[in-house]
ZAKEBA-881197 format. One record per residue (C-alpha): residue number from 1; z, x, y. Coordinates in Angstrom, 3 decimals. Example, Ala and Ser with C-alpha at 12.3 -4.5 7.8 and 13.67 -1.06 7.14 Angstrom:
2
+-----+----------+----------+----------+
: seq :        z :        x :        y :
+-----+----------+----------+----------+
:   1 :    7.800 :   12.300 :   -4.500 :
:   2 :    7.140 :   13.670 :   -1.060 :
+-----+----------+----------+----------+
REM end
This chain:
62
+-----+----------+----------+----------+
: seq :        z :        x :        y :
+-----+----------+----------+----------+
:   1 :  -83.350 :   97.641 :   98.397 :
:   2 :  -82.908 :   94.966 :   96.056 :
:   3 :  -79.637 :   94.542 :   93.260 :
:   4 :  -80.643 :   95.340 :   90.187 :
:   5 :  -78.494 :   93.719 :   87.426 :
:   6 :  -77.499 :   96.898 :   86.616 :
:   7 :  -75.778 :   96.933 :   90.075 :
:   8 :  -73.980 :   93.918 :   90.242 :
:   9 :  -72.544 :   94.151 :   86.785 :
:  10 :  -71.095 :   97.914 :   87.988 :
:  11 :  -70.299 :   96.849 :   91.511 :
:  12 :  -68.463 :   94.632 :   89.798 :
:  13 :  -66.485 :   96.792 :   87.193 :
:  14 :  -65.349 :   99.002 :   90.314 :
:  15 :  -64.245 :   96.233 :   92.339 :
:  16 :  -62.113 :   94.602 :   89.726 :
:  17 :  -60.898 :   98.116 :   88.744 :
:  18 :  -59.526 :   98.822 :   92.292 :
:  19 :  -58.158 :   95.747 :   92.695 :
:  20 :  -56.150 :   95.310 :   89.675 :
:  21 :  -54.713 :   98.896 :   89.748 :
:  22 :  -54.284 :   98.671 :   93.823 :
:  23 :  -52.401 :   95.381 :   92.478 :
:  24 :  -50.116 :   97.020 :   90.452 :
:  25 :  -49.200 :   99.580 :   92.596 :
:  26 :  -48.779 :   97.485 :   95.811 :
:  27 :  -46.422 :   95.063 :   93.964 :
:  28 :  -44.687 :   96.349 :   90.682 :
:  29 :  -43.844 :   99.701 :   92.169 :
:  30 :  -42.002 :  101.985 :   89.353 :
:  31 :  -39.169 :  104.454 :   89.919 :
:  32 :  -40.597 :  107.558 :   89.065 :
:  33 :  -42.863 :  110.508 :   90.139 :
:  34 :  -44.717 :  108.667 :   92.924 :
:  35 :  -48.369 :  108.822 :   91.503 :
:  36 :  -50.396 :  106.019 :   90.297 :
:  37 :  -49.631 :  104.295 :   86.964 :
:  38 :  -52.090 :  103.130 :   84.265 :
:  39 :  -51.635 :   99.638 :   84.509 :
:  40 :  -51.949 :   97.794 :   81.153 :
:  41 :  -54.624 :   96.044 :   80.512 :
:  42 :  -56.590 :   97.659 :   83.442 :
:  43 :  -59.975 :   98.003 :   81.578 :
:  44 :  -60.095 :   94.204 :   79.875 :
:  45 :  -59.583 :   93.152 :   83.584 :
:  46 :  -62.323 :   95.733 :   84.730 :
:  47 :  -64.916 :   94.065 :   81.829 :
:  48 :  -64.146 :   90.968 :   82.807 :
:  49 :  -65.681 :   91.923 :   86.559 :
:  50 :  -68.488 :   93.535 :   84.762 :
:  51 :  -69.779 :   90.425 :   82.851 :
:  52 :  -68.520 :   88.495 :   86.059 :
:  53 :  -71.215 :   90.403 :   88.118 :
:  54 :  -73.943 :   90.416 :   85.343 :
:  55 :  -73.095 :   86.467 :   85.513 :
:  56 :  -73.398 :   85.276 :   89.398 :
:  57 :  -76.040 :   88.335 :   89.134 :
:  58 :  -78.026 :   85.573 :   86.384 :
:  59 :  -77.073 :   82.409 :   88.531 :
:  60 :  -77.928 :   82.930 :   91.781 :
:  61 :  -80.103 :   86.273 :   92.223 :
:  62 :  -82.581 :   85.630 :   89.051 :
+-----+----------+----------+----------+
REM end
């Protein structure tokens, strides 16, 4: 199967998204009711690994 654009630029979105939240969570835990917390800023840093995949996607797999 090959990536599709479409791929990579999601692939990237989730990636990014997990990471920065799994980030957040690891390192700047909150006193509170023990669940995860909406990390500011979560989906600018999510969009940025969107265009990030669409990017290397246009570089190198074109």
């Amino acid at each position: 199967m090959n990536l599709t654009k479409k791929y990579t630029e999601i692939g990237g979105f989730l990636i990014f998204l997990v990471l920065y939240l799994a980030f957040f969570n690891l390192f700047f835990r909150f006193e509170g009711a023990g669940y995860p917390i909406y990390a500011p800023g979560t989906l600018i840093f999510a969009f940025f690994g969107y265009w990030l995949g669409g990017y290397l996607y246009d570089k190198y797999l074109r």
